[in-house]
N, C-alpha and C positions, 0 to 999 in steps of 0.2 A: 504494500500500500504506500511504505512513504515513497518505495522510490519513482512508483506511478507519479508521485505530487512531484517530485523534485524533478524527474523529466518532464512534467508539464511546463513548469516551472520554467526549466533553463529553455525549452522551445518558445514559451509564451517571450520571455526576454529577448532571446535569442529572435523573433519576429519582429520587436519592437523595435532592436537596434539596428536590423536591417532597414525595417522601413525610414528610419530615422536617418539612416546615411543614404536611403535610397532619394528621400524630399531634397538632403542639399547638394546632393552632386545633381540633380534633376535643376534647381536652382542655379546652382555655379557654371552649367552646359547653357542654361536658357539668356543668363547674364553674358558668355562670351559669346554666346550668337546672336544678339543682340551689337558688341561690339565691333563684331565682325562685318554686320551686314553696315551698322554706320560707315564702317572703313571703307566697305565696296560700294555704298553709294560716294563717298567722297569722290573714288577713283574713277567713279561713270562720270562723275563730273567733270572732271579732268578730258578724259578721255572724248567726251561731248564737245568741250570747250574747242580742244586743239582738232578734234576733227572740224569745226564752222573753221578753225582762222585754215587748215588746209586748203580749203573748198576756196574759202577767199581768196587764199593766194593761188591757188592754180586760178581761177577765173581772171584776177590780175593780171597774173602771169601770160594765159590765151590773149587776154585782148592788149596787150603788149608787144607779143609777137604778130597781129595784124596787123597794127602801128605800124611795125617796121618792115613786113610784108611791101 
């Protein structure tokens, strides 16, 4: 009998603190992917920016070369 209780016991614990490290690594993943996706919207940003000044300067570029065409 007791040792029914005390393996309840160390299971019942033993669930507890699972779940318990299972909430904050679930938090600490949800926090860097969170930091993650800010960093890759920075980087679209970037990446958006310098594609418009590309486009601009090729279009520069083209009618520059008719110029002197």
């Amino acid at each position: 009998m007791t040792t029914e209780l005390v393996l309840a016991i160390g299971i019942i614990i033993g669930l507890a603190v699972g779940l318990l490290i299972d909430r904050n690594a679930r938090r600490e993943r949800d926090e860097k992917i969170a930091e993650l996706e800010g960093g890759l919207n920075v980087n679209r940003n970037v990446v958006k920016s310098l594609n418009e000044d590309n486009v601009r300067l090729i279009k520069r570029l083209s009618k520059n070369e008719q110029k002197t065409d």
